[in-house]
C-alpha positions as CSV (number, residue, x, y, z in Angstrom):
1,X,0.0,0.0,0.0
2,X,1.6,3.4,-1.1
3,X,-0.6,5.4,1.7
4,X,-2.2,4.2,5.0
5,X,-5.8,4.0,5.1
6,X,-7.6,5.5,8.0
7,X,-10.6,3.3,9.0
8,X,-13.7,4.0,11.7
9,X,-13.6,1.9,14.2
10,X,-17.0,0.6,15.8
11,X,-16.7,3.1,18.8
12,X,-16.6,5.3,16.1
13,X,-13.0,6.4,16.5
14,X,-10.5,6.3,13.3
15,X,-7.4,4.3,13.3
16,X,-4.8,3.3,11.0
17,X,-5.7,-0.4,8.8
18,X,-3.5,-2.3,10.2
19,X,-2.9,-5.6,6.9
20,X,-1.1,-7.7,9.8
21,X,-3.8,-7.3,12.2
22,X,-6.3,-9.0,9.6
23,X,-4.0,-11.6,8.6
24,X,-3.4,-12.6,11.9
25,X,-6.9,-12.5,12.6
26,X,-7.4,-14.8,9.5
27,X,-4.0,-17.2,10.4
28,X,-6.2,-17.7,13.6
29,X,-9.2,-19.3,11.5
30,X,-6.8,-22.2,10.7
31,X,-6.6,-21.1,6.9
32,X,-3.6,-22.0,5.2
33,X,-1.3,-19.4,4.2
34,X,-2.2,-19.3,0.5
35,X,-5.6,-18.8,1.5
36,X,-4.9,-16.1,3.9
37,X,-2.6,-13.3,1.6
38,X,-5.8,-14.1,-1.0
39,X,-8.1,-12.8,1.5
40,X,-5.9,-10.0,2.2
41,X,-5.0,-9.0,-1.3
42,X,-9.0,-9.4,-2.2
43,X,-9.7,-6.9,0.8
44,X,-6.8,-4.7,0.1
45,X,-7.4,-4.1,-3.4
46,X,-11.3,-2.8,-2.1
47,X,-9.8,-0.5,0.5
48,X,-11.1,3.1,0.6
49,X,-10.3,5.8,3.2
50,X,-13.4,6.0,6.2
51,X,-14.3,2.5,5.5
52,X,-15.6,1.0,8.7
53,X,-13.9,-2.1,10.3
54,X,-17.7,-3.5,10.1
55,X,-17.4,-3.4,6.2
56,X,-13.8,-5.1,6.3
57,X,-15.0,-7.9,8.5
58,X,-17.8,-8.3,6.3
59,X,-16.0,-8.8,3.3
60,X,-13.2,-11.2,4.8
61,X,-16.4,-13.6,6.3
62,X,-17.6,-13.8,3.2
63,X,-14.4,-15.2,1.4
64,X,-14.0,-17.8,4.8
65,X,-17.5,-18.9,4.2
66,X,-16.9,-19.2,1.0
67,X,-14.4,-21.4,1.2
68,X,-14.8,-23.4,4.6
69,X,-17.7,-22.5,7.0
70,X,-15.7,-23.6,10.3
71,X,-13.1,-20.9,9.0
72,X,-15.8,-18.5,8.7
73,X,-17.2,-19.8,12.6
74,X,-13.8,-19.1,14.3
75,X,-13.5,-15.4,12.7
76,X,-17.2,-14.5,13.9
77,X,-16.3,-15.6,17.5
78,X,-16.2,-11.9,18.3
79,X,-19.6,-11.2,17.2
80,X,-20.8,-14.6,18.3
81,X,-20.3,-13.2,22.0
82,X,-22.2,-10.4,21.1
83,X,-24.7,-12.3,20.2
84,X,-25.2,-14.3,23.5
85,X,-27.8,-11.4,24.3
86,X,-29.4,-9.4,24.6
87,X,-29.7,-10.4,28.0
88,X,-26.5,-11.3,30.0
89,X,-27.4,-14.7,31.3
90,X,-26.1,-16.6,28.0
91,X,-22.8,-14.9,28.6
92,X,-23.0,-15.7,32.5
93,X,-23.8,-19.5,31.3
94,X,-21.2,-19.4,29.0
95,X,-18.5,-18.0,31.4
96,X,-19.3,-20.6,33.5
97,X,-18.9,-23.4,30.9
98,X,-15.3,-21.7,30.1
99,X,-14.7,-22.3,34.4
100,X,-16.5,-25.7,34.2
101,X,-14.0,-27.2,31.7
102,X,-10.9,-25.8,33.6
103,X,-11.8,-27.8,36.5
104,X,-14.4,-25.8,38.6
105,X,-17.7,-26.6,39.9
106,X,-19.5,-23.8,39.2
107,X,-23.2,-22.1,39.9
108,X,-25.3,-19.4,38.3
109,X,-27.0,-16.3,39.7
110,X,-26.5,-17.6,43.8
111,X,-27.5,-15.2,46.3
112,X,-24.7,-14.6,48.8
113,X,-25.0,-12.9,52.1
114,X,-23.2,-9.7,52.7
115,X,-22.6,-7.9,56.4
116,X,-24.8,-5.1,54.9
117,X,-27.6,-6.9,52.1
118,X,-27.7,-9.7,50.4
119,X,-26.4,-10.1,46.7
120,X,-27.0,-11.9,43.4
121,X,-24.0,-13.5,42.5
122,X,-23.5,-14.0,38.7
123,X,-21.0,-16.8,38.6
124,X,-20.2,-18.9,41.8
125,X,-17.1,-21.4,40.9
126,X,-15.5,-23.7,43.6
127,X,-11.9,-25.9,43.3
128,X,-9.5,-27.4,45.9
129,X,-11.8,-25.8,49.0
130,X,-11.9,-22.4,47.5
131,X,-14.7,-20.5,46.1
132,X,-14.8,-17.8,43.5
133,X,-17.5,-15.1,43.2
134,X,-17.4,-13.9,39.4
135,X,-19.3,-11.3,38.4
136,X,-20.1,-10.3,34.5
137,X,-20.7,-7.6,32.6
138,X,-22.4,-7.7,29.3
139,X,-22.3,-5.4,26.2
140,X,-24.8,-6.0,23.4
141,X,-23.2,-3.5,21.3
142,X,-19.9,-3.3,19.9
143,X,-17.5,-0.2,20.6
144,X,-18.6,-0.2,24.5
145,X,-15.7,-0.2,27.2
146,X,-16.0,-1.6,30.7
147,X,-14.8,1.7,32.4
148,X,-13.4,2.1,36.2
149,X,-17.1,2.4,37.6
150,X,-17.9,-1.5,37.2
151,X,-14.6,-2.6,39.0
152,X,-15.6,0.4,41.6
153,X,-18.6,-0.9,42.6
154,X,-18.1,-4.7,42.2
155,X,-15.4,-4.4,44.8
156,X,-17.4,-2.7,46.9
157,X,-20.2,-5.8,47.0
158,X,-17.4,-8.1,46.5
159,X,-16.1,-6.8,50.4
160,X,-19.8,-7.1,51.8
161,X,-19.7,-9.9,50.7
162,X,-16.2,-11.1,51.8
163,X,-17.1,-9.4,55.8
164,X,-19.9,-11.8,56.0
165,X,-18.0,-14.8,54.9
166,X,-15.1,-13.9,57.6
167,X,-18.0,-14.2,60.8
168,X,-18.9,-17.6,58.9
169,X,-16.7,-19.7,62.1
170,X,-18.5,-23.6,60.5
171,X,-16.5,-22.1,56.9
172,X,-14.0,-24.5,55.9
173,X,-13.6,-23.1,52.2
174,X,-11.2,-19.5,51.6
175,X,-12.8,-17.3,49.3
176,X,-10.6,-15.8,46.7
177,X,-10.2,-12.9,44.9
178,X,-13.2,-11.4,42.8
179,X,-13.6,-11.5,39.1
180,X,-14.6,-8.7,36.7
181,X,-15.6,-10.3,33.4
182,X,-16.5,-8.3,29.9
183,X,-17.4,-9.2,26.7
184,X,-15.4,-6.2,25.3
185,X,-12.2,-4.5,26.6
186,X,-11.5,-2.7,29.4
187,X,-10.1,0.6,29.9
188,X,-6.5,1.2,31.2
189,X,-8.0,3.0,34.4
190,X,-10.1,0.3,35.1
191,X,-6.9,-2.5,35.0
192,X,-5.3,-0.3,37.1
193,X,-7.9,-0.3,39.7
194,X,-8.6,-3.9,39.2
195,X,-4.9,-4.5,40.0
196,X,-4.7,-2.0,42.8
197,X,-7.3,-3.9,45.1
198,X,-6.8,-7.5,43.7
199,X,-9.7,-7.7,41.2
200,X,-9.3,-10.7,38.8
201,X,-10.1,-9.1,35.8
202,X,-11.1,-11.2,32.3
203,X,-12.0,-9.9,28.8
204,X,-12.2,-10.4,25.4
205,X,-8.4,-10.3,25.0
206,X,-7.0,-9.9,28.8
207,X,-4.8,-10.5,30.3
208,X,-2.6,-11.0,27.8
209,X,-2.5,-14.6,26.0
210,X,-5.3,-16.3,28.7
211,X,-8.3,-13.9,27.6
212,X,-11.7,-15.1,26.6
213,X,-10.7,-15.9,22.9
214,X,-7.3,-17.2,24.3
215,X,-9.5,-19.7,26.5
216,X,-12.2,-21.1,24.1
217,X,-9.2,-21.4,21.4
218,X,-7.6,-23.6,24.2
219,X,-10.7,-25.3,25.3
220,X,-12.4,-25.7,21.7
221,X,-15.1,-24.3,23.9
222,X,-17.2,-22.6,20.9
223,X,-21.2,-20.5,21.9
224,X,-23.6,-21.9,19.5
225,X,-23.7,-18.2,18.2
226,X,-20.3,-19.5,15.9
227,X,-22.4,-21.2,14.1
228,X,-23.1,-20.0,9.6
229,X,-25.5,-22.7,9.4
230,X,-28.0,-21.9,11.9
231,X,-30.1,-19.2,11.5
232,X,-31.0,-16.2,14.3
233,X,-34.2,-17.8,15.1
234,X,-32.8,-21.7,15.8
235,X,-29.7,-20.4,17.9
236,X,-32.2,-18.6,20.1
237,X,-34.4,-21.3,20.2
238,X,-31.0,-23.6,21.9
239,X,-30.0,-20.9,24.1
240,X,-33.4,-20.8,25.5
241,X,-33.2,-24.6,26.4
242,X,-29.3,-23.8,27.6
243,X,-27.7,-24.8,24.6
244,X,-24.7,-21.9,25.1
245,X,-22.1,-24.2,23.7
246,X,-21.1,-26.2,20.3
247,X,-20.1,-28.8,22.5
248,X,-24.2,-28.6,24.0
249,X,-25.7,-29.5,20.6
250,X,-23.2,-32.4,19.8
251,X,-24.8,-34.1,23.0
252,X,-28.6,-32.8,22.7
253,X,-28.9,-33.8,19.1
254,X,-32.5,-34.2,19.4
255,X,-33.6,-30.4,19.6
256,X,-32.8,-30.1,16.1
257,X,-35.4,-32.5,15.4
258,X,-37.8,-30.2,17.3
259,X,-36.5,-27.2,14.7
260,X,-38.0,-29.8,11.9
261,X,-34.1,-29.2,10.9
262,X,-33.7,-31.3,7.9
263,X,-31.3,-34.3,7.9
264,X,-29.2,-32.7,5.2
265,X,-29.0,-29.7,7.2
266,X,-28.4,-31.3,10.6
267,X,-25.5,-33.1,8.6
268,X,-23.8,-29.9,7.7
269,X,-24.7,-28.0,11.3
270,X,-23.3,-31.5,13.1
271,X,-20.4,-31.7,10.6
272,X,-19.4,-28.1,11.7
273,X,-19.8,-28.5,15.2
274,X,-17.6,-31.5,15.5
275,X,-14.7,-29.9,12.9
276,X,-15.4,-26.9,15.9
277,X,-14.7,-28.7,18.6
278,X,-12.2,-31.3,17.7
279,X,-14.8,-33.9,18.2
């Protein structure tokens, strides 16, 4: 490229096109080489200054799909999370899932007693006698940050919570650490507070190398919102009976009988999901 390209980001800001960004973004699909620099070199040769990063993404999915659906799965997995709502109880199942797989036992939306009043915990996870209260914060839209205030006030219920469990004298189990967890990024003031009064914090790609994508990548862990097969309506029709993950489907086969899903199609959806998952 002779000049750089300024893009709009989805907060709106402009940035710099970064071609390495998107071909590591691509590499990460598991598409061979050759096909990645033709992806690139199709999408750099329709490059135009303002274009959004929506457009670009667009464009690249298409040219996975095209080619290998479970290509096009992995590079949606950004969007898939997005699309575990508009509620945040998916993405609280989901997180869940990510903890149940590493070895926790783990509990959704548990009420916990606090010195002060009682709280809804999102995420309860327990391993080797300790126990974990995780709580989650949800974005539906793209381009929102998780600023300082959420870390602010879930420490706050996070040390109600921690005053009661110290009077508990039967409690044989430590409690740990809170957890912060976003679907999109957080801000730099929030880490710093996060690290300043021991809040675990998780997102989309922190800490570094063990964020959300980092962890499904690991665990093969995929949310039935990966999926280019099934439509809007039949992924919200398994989330609603707690189908959150690929690995879900594979073993509750059946509900796509109850989509009158036809065998073809279950072939291709069940043929994705296993490629997904390593199955």
């Amino acid at each position: 490229m002779k000049k750089e390209i300024d893009i709009i980001k989805s907060s709106g800001a402009r940035a710099h096109f970064s071609m390495d960004k998107l071909r590591n973004s691509l590499k990460h699909t598991g598409a061979n080489h050759e096909l990645v620099e033709h992806i690139v070199d199709q999408v750099r040769d329709e490059l135009y200054e303002g274009i959004s990063t929506n457009e670009i993404y667009n464009r690249a999915f298409a040219l996975l799909k095209k080619k290998k659906s479970v290509f096009a799965s992995k590079y949606k997995l950004k969007k898939a999370i997005y699309e575990l709502g508009p509620t945040g109880f998916p993405f609280e199942r989901f997180i869940g899932a990510l903890l149940t797989y590493s070895g926790y036992e783990t509990k959704i939306g548990i009420v916990m007693d606090g010195i002060c009043v009682t709280h809804e915990i999102d995420v309860v996870a327990e391993k080797n006698e300790t126990v974990t209260i995780i709580e989650c914060k949800f974005h539906s839209e793209e381009g929102r940050n998780c600023n300082v205030k959420v870390p602010l006030y879930i420490h706050s219920r996070y040390n109600d919570v921690k005053a009661h469990w110290k009077t508990k004298t039967t409690e044989t189990k430590t409690l740990n650490p809170g957890w912060v967890v976003t679907n999109t990024r957080f801000t730099s003031d929030a880490i710093k507070y996060g690290k300043c009064v021991n809040l675990y914090l998780l997102s989309w790609d922190y800490p570094l190398n063990d964020g959300i994508k980092d962890r499904i990548d690991r665990l093969g862990l995929y949310p039935i919102t990966v999926s280019t097969i099934l439509t809007n309506r039949e992924k919200q029709f398994l989330l609603s009976r707690d189908v959150v993950l690929c690995r879900d489907l594979w073993k509750e086969k059946f509900l796509l009988d109850h989509l009158g899903i036809s065998n073809t199609r279950k072939a291709k959806i069940l043929s994705e999901v296993e490629q997904l998952c390593n199955l």
